[in-house]
Gaussian input, Z-matrix of N, CA and C with variables (Angstrom, degrees):
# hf/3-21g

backbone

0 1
 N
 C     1     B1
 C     2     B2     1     A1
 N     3     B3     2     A2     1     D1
 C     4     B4     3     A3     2     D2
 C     5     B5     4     A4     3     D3
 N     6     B6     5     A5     4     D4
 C     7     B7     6     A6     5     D5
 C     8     B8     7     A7     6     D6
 N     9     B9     8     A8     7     D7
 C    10    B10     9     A9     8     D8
 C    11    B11    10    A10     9     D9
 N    12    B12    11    A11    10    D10
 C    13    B13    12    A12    11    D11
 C    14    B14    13    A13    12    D12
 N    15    B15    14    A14    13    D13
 C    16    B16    15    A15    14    D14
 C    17    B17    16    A16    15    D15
 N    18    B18    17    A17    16    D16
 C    19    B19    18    A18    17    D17
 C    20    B20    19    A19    18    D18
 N    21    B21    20    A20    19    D19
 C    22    B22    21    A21    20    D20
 C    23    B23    22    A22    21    D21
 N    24    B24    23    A23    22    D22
 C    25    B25    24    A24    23    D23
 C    26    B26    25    A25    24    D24
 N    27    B27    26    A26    25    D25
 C    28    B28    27    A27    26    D26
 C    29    B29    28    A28    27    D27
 N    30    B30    29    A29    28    D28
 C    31    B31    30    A30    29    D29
 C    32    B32    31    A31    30    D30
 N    33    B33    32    A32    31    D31
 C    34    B34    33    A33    32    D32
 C    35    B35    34    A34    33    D33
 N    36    B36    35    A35    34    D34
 C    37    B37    36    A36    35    D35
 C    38    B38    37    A37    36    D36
 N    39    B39    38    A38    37    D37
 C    40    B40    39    A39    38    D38
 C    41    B41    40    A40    39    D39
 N    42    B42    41    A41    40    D40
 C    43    B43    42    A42    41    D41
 C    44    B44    43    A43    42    D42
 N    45    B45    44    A44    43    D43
 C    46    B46    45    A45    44    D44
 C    47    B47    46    A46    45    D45
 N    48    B48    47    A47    46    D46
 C    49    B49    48    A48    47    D47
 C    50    B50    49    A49    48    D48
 N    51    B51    50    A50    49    D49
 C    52    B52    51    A51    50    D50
 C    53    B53    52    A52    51    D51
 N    54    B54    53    A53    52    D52
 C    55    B55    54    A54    53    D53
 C    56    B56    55    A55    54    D54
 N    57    B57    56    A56    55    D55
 C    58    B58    57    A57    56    D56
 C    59    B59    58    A58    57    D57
 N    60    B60    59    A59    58    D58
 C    61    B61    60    A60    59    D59
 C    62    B62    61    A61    60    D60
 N    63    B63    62    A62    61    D61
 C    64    B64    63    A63    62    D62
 C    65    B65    64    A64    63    D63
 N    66    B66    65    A65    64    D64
 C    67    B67    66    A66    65    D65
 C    68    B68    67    A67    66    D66
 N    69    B69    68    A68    67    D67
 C    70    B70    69    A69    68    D68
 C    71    B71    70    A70    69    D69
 N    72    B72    71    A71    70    D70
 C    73    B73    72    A72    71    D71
 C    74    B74    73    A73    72    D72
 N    75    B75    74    A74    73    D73
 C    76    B76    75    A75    74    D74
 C    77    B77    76    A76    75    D75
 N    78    B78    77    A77    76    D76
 C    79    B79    78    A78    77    D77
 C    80    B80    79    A79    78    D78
 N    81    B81    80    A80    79    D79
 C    82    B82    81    A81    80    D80
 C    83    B83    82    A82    81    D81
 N    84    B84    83    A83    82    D82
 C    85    B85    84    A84    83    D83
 C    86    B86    85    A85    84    D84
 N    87    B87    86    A86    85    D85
 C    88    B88    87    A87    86    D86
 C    89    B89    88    A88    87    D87
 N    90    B90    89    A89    88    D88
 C    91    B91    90    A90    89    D89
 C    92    B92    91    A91    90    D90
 N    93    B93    92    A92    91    D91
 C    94    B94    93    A93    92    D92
 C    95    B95    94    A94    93    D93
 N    96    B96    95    A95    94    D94
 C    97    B97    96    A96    95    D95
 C    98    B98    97    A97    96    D96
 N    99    B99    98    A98    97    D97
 C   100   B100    99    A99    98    D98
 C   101   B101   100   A100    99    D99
 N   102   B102   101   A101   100   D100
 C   103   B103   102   A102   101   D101
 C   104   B104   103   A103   102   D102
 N   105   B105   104   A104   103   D103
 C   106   B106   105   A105   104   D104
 C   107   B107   106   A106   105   D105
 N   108   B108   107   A107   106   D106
 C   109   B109   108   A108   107   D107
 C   110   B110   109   A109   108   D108
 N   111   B111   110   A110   109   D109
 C   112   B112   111   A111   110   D110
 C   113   B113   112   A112   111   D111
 N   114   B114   113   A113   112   D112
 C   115   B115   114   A114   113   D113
 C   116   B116   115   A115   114   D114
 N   117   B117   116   A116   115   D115
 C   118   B118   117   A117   116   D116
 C   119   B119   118   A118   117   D117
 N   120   B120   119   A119   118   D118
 C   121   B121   120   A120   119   D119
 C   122   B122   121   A121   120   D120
 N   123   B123   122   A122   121   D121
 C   124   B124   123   A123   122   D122
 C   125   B125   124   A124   123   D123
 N   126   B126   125   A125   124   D124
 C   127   B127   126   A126   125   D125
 C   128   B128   127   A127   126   D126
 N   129   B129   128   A128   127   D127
 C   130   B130   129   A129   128   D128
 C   131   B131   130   A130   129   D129
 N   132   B132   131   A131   130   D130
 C   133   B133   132   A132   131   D131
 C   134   B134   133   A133   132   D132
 N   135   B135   134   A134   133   D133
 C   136   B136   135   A135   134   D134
 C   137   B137   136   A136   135   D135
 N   138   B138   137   A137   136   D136
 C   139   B139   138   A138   137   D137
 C   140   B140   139   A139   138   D138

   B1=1.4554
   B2=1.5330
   B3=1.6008
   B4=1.2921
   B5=1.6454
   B6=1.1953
   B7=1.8649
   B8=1.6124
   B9=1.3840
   B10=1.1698
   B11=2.0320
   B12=1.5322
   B13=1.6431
   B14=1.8940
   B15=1.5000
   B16=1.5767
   B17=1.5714
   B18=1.5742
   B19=1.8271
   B20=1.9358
   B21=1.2238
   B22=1.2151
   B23=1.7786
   B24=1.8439
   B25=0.9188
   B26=1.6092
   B27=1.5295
   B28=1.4838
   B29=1.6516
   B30=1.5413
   B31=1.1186
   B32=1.9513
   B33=1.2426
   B34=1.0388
   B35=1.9820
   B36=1.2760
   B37=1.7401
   B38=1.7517
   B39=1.0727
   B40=1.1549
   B41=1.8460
   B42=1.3228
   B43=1.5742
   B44=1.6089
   B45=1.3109
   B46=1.6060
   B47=2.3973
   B48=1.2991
   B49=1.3903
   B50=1.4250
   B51=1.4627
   B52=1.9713
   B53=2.0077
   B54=1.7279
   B55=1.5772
   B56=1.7779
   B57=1.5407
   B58=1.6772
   B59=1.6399
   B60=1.4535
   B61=1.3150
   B62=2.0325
   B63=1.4087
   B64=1.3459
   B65=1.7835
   B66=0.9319
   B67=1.6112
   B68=1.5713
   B69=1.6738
   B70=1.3358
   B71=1.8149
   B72=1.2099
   B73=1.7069
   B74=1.7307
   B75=1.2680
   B76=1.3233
   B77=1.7298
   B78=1.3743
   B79=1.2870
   B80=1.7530
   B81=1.1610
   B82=1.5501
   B83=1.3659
   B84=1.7309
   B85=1.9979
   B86=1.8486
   B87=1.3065
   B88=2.0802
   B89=1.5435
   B90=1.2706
   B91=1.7213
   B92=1.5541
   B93=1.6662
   B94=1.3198
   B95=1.7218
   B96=1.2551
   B97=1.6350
   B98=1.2565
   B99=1.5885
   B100=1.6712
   B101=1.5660
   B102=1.1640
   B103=2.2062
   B104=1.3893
   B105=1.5342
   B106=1.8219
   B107=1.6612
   B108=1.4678
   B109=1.7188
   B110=1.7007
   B111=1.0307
   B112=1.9025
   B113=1.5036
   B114=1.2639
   B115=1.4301
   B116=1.9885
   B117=1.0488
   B118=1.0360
   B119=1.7618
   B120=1.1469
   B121=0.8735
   B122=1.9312
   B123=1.6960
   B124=1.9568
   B125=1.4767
   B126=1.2469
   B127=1.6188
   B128=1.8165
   B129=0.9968
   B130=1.3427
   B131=1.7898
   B132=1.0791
   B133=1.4336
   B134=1.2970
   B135=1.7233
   B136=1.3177
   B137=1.7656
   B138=1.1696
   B139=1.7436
   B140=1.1679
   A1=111.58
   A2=112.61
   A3=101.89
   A4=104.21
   A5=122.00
   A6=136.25
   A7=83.41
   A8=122.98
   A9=131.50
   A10=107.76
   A11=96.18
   A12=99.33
   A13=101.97
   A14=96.75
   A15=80.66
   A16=129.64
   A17=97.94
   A18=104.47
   A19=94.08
   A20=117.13
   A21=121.35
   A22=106.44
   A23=125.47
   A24=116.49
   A25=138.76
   A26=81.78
   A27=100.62
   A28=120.87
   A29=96.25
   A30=131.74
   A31=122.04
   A32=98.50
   A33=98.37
   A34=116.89
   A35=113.45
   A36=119.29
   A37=94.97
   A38=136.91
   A39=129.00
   A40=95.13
   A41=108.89
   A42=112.94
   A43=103.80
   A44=113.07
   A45=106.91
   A46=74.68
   A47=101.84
   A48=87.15
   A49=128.98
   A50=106.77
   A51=112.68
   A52=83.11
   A53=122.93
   A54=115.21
   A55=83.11
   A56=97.38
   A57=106.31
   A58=99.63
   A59=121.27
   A60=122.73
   A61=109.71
   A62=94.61
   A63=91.22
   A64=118.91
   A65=124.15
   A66=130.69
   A67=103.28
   A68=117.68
   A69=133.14
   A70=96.52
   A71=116.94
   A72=117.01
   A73=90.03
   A74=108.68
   A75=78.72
   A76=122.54
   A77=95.64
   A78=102.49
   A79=138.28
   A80=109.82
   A81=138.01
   A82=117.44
   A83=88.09
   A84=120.02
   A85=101.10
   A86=75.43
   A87=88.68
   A88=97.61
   A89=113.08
   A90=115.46
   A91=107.98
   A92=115.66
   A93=92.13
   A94=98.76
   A95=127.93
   A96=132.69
   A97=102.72
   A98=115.01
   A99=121.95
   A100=109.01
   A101=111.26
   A102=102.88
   A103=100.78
   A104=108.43
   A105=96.14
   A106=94.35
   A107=118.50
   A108=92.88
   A109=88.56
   A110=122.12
   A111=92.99
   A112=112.16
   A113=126.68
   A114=124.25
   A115=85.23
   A116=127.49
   A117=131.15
   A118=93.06
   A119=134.59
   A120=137.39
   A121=131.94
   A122=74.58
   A123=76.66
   A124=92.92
   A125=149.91
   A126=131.18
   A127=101.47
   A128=132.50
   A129=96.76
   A130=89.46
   A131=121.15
   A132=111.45
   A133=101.00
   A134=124.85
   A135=132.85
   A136=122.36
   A137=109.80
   A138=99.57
   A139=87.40
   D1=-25.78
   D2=-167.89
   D3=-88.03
   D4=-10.51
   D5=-175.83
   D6=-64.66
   D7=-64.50
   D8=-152.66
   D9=-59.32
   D10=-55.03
   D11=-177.97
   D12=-59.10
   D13=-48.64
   D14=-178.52
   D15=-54.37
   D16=-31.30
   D17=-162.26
   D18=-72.09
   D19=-26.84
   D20=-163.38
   D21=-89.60
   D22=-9.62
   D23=146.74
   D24=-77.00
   D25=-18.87
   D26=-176.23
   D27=-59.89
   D28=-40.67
   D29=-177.86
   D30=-66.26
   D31=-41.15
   D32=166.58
   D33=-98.06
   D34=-11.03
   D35=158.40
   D36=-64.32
   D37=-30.07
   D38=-142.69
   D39=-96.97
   D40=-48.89
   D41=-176.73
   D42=-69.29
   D43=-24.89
   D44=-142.84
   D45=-85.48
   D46=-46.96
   D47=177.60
   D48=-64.47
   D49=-4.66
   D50=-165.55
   D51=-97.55
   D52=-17.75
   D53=-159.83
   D54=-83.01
   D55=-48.93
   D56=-165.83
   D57=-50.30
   D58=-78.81
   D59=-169.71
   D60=-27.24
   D61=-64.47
   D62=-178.05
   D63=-52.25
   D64=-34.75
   D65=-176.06
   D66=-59.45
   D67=-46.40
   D68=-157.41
   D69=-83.52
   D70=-29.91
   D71=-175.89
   D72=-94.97
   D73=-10.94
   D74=179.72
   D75=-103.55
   D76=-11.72
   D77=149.96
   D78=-76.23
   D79=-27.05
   D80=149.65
   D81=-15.41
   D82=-74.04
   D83=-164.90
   D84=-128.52
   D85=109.77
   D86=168.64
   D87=-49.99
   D88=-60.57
   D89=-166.07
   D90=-50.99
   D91=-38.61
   D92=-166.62
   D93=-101.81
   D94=18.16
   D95=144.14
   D96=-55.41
   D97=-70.17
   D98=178.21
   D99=-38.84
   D100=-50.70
   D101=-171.57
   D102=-79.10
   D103=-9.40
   D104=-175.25
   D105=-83.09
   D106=-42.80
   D107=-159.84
   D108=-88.26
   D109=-10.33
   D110=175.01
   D111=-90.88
   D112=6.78
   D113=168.00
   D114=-86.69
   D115=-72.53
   D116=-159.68
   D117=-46.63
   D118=-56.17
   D119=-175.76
   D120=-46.29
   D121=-36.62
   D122=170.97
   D123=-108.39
   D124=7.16
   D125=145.10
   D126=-64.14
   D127=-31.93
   D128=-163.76
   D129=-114.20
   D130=12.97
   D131=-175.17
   D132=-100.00
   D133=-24.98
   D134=-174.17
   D135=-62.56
   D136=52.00
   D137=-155.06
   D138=-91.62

């Protein structure tokens, strides 16, 4: 049980730094703002 609580903090330290990183380069670099919302853009446009 305790593999499980840990892997599942890990998990969310792990996104919350992959959401942060991306926000911080994307304020950085216009271009990679631009590839962030058109990647984002054809994930949710792709239905």
């Amino acid at each position: 049980m305790f593999m499980l609580r840990a892997f599942r903090v890990a998990l969310i330290l792990a996104t919350g730094f992959v959401i942060g990183l991306s926000f911080g380069v994307a304020e950085q670099s216009q271009q990679a703002k631009q590839w962030l919302s058109e990647s984002a853009g054809a994930v949710s446009g792709h239905s």
